[in-house]
N, C-alpha and C positions, 0 to 999 in steps of 0.2 A: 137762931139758925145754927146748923152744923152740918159737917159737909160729908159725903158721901165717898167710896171707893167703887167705881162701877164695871164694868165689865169689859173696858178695856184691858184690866191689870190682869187680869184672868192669865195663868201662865208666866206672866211680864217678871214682875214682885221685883220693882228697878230699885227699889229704898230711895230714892232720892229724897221722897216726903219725909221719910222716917229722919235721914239726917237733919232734915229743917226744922221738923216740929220742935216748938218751943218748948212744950209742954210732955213731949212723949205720948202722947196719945192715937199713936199709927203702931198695930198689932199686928203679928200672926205667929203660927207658928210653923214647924219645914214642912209639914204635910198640907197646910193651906196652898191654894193656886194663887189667891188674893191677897190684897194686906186688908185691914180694917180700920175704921178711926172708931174710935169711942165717943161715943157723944157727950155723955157725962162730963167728959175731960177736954174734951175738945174748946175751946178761948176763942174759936173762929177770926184767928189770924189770917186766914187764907192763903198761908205763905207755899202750903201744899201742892197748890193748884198750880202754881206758877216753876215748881219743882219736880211735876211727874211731866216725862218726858214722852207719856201715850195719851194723854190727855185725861184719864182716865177720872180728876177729883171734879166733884162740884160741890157747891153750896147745896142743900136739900131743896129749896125754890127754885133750880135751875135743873135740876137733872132731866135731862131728856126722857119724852116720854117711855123710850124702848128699854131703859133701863132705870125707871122709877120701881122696880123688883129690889134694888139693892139698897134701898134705902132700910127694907124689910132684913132684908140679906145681914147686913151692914151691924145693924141693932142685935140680931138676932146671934149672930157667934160669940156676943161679951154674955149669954144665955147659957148657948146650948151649942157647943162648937162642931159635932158631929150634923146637927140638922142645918145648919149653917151651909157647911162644904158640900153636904146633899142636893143641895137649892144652885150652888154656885156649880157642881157640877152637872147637874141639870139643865141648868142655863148652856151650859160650853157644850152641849150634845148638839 
């Protein structure tokens, strides 16, 4: 399992997660709306979920159906970081 950034952070980008992660595995950069988690690196602490203050993380098994898109999203910016913010700004339209 590994857990998700979804489409509450959209604009938000509160770093609360960033400060907790164990591991440093919560990304972006200043032109991202979002942060990201890495799945790769990600040790599924879950200490995340309990640190963003939009609700915004889940476990990949839990993400709601409306925003099961950023699971895609999520993987896809440690790729290709341009078609990434594409998708995420698409979504925010």
């Amino acid at each position: 399992m590994t857990f998700v950034i979804t489409d509450a952070c959209i604009d938000v980008k509160d770093q609360s997660c960033v400060e907790v992660c164990p591991v440093d595995c919560i990304h972006s950069d200043e032109e991202d709306r979002i942060l990201y988690i890495e799945p790769a690196e990600c040790i599924d602490c879950a200490v995340c979920i309990s640190a963003c203050p939009v609700g915004a993380i889940f476990a990949d098994d839990d993400t709601p159906p409306e925003s099961i898109d950023f699971l895609g999203i999520n993987a896809l910016w440690f790729d290709d970081k341009e078609a990434a913010r594409k998708k995420v700004n698409e979504f925010a339209s």
